[in-house]
C-alpha positions in Angstrom: -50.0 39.4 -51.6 -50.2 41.1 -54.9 -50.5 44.7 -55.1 -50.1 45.7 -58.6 -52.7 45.6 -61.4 -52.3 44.2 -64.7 -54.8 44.5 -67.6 -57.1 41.1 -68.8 -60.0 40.2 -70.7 -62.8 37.9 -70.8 -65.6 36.9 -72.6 -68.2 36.1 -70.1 -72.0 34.5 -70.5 -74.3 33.5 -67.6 -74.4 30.2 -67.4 -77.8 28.4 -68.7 -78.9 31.4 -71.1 -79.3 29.6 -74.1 -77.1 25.6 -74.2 -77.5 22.4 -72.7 -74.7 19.6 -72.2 -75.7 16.3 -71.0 -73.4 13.9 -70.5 -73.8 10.3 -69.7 -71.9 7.7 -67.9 -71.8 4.5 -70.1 -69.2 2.9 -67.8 -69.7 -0.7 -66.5 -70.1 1.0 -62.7 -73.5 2.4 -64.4 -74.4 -0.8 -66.5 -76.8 -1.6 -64.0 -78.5 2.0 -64.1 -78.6 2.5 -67.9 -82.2 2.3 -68.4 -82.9 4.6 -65.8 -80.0 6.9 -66.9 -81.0 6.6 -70.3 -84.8 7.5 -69.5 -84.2 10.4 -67.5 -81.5 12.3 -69.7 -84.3 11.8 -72.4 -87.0 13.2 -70.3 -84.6 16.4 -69.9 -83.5 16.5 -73.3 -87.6 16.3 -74.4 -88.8 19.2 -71.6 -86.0 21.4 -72.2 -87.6 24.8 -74.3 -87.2 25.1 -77.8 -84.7 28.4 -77.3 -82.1 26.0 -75.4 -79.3 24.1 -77.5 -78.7 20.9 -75.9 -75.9 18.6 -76.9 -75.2 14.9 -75.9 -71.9 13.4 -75.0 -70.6 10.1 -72.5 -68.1 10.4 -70.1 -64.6 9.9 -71.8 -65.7 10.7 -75.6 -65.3 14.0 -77.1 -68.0 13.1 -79.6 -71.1 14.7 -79.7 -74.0 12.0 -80.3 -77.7 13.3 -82.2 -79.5 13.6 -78.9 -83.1 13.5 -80.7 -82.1 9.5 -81.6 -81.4 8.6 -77.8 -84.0 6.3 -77.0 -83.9 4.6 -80.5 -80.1 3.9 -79.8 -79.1 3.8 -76.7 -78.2 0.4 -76.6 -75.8 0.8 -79.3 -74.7 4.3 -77.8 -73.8 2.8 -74.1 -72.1 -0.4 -75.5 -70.1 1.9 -77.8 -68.7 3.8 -74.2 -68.7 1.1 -72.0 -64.9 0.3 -71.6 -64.2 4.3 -71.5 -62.7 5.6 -68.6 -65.3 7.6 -66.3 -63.6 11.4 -67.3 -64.8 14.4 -68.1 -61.6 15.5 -69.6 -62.6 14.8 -73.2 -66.0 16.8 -73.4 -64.9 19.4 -71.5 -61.7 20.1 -74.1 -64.4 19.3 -76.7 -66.5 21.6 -75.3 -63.6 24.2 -75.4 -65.0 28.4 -74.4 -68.3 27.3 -75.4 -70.8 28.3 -72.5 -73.2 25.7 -71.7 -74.9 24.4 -68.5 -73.4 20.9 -68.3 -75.4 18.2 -66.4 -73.9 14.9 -66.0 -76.0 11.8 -65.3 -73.7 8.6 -63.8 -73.8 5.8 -61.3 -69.7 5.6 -59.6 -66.6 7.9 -59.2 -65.5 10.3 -62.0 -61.7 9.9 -62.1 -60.9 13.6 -63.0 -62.8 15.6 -61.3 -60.7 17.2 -58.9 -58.1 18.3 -62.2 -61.0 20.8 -62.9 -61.9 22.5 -59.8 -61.9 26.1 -60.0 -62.1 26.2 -63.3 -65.5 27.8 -65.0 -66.8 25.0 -66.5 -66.8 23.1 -63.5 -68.4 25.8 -61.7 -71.3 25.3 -64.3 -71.7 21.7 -64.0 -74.1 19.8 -62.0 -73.5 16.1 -60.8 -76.6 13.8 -60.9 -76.2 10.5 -59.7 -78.7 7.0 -59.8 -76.3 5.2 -57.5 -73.1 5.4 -56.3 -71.5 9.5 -55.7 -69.5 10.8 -59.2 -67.3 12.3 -56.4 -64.3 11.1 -54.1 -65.3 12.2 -50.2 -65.5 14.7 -49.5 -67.4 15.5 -52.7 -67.4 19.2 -52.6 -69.9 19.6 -55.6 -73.1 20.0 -55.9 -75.0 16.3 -56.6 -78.2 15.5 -56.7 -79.2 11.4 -56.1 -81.9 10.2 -58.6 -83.9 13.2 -58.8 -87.0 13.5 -60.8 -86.9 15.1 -64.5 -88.2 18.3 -63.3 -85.8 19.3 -60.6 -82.8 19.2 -63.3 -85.2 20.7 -65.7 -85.7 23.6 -63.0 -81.8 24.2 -62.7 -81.7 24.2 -66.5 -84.7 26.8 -67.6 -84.1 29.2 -64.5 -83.4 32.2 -66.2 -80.7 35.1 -65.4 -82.6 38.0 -63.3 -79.4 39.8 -63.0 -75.2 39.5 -63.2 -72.7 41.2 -61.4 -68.6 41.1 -62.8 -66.2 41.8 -60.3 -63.0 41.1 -58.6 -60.0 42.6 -56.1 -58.4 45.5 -58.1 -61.4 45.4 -61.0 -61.7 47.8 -62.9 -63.4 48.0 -66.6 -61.8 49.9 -69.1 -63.9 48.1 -72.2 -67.1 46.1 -72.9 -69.1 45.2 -75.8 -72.5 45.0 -74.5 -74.8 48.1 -73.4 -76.8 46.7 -71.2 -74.2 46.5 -69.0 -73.8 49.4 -66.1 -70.4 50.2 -63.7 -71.0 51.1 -60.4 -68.2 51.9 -57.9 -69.4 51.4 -54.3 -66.5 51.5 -51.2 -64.3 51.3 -53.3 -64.7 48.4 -55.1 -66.0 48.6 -59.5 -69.0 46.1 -60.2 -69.9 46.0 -64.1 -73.7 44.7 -64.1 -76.8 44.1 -66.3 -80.5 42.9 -65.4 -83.2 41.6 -67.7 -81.0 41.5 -70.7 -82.0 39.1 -73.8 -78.2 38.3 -73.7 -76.1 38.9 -71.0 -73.1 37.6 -73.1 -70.0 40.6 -72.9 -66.6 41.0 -74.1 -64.6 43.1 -71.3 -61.0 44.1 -70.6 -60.5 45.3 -67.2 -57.6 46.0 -64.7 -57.5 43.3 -61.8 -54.7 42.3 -59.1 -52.6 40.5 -60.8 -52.8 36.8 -59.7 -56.7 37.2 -59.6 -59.4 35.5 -61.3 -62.3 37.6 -62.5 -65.8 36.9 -60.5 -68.9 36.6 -62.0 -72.2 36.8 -60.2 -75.5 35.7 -61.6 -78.9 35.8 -59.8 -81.8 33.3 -61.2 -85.3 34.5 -61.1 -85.8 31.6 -58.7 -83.1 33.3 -56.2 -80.5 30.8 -56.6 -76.8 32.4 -57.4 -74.6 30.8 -59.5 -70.5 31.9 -58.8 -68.2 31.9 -61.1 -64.5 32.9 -61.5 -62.6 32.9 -64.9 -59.1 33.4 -65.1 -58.1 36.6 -67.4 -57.0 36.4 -70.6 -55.1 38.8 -72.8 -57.5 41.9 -72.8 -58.5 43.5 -76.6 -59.8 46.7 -77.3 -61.4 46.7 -80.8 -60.9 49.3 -83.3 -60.6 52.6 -82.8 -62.3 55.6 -84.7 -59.5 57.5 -85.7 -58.0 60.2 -87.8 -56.4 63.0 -88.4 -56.9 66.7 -87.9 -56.4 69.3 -90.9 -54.2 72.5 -90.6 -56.3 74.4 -88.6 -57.3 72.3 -86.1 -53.5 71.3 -85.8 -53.1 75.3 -84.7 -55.9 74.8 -82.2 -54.2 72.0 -80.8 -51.0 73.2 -80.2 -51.4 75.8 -78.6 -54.4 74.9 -77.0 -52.7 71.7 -75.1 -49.9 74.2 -74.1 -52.8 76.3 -72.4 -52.7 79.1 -74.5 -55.3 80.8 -75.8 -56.4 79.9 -80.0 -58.2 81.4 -83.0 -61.5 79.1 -83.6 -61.5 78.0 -87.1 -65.6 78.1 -86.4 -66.1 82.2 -85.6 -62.3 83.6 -86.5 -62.2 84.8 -82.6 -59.7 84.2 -79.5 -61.3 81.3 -76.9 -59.7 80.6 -73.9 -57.4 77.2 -74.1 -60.1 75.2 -72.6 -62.9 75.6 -74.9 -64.3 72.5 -77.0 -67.4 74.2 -78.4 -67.9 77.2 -79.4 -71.1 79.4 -78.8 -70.7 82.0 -81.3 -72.9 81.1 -84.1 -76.4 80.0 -84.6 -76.4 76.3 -83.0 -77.2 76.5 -79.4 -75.1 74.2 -77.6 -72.6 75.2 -80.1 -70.0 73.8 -82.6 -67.0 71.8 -82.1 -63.5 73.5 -82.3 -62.8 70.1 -84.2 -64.7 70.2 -86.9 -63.1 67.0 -88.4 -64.4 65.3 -85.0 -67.8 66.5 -85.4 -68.2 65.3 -89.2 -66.7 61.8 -87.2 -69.4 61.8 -84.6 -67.0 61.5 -81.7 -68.3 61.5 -78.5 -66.7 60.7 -74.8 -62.8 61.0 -74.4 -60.7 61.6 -77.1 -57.1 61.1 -77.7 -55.0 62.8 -79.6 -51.4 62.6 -80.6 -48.8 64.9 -81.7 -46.2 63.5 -84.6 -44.1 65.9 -86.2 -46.6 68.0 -88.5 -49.0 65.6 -87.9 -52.0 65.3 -85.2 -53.8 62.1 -85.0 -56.5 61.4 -82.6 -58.5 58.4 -81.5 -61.7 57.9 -80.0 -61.7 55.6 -76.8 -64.5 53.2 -77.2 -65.5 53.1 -73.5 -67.1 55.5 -70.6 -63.3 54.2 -69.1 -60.1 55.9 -69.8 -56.9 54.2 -68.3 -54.6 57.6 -67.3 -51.8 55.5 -65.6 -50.8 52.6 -64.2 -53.1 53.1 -61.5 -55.4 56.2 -62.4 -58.5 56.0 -64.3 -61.3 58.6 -65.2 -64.8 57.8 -65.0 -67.0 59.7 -67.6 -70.1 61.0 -65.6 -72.3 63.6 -67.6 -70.1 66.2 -69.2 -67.7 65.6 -66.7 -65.0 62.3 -65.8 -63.8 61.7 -62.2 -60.3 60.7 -61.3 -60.2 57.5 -59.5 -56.9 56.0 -58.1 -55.9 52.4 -57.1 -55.4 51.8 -53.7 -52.8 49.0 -53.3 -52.5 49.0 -49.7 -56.4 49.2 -48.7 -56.9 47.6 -52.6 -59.7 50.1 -53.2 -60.8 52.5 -56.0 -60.8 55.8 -54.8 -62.7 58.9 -55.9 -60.1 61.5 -55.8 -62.7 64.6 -56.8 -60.7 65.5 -59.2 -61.9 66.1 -62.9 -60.1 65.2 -66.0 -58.9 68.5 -67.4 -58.9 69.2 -71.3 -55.6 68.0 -72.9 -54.6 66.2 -69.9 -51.6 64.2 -70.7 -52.0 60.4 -70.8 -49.2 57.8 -71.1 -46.0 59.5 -73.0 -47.6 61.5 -75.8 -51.3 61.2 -75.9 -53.3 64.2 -74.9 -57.3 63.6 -73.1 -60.5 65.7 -73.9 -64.2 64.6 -73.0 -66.7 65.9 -75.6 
């Protein structure tokens, strides 16, 4: 078993919050069913809300058809497909990273099925047959057998009430949305959101390496949906960044050294841990960096020493990555150190605090403003 983390990313969308798939099987093991395949992807298609994409596809083409003109050419459409081979290889490659729900609507076996499984897509596709299964036994998906409109229509327009991201060794250290809370529970990091107009987020994270990433989303009607992605390469986006002038460079030095500095703000001595100082007329006080203050950086910020220079950067997350392991936790004015647990593969709170200028990496030095 795997006991070491490596960093990944994700882009990750509830499934059903906002596109529709339908794909049909024009196949001569459904020739006898195309009316009533035909009639009931069009009465989904018609009672799906106006806020929901749809698109419309058959099983083995990778061409989207105009779904609006179904009825008038359905005919045309099914004799077009007929002598494709029943797999779902083609729209799904079509369909790419896009998130949809994906409903297919068939009468016989789906050759391919089994190549997908485990793979998100899948895990957002549900089988609706008017005949024979679209599975091999022991058909482990989900399938309805010649439902009425409304019951696909019901797993289509149920919204998202909530979604949870997780996973063994997770452990956020970016996303893009901020509607989106971390909570660390026993140990383990969950990275939700509930009653979002978009639950769509772009996250990097630390996971065990050889895991997938595990989302979580609860319908309004109860019903969880599980999904797992496998990471990608993770992406931070742009830093702020800069540098600091002469003075601040002073402060700096000797204040990462833990010695005490001259504020370039009141002219005084302040011990080496002091961000703000108190001295003049602004209550809570003025940054010792003045040049981060005019840069409206807020949360931890890194900065780095090069020969006569010091440049800094500011982290983009409530996050920081210390180590290979370690990570602080910004809560309030303060950030907890938590450490990875490979044996027990748990986050643990370690009570400790990050410290000002605490050394991260080789030559980058941590403050929380």
């Amino acid at each position: 078993m795997a006991t070491s983390l490596r960093e990944g990313g994700a882009t990750v969308a509830a499934s059903g919050s906002g596109k529709a798939v339908l794909v049909l099987d024009a196949s001569e093991s459904a020739e006898t069913a195309q009316s009533q395949i035909t009639n009931l992807a069009a009465a989904v298609l018609g009672g799906l809300p106006a806020t929901i994409q749809r698109q419309l596809f058959f099983l083995g083409n990778p061409e989207p058809y105009p779904q609006a003109d179904l009825q008038r050419f359905a005919v045309r459409w099914f004799e077009e497909n007929r002598r494709r081979v029943s797999i779902v290889a083609p729209v799904f490659e079509a369909l790419g990273d896009d998130i949809a729900s994906v409903v297919i609507i068939g009468c016989g076996r789906i050759y391919d099925l089994e190549d997908w499984e485990g793979t998100p897509i899948l895990d957002r596709t549900l089988l609706v047959r008017v005949g024979d299964s679209l599975q091999a036994p022991p058909g482990r998906l989900e399938e309805l057998a010649s439902p009425a409109p409304e019951e696909i229509l019901s797993r289509l327009c149920d919204p998202v009430a909530r979604v949870e991201i997780s996973g063994s060794g997770f452990m956020p250290i970016f996303w893009d949305n901020r509607g989106y809370r971390l909570e660390v529970a026993s140990g383990r990091a969950t990275l939700g959101a509930a009653r979002l107009e978009t639950y769509r987020v772009r996250v990097a994270f630390l996971i065990l390496d050889g895991e997938r990433l595990t989302v979580r989303s609860r319908r309004e009607s109860g019903r969880e949906v599980l999904e797992q992605f496998p990471p990608t390469g993770a992406e931070l986006p742009p830093a702020t960044a800069g540098e600091l002038g002469p003075e601040e460079r002073a402060v700096f030095r000797d204040a990462s050294q833990g010695r005490s500095f001259r504020c370039p703000r009141c002219r005084k001595e302040h011990p080496a841990d002091t961000l703000r100082c108190i001295e003049g007329s602004v209550i809570l006080g003025e940054s010792v960096y003045p040049t981060l203050e005019r840069a409206k950086a807020a949360g931890f910020v890194l900065f780095e020493p090069r020969a006569e220079r010091v440049t800094f950067r500011v982290h983009p997350c409530d996050v920081l990555r210390l180590g290979e392991a370690t990570v602080a936790l910004r809560e309030g004015s303060r950030a907890l150190i938590y450490r990875f647990d490979p044996v027990q593969t748990v986050w643990v709170n370690t009570h400790e605090t990050l410290r000002p200028y605490q050394l991260v990496g080789g030559n980058e030095y941590a403050i929380l403003l």
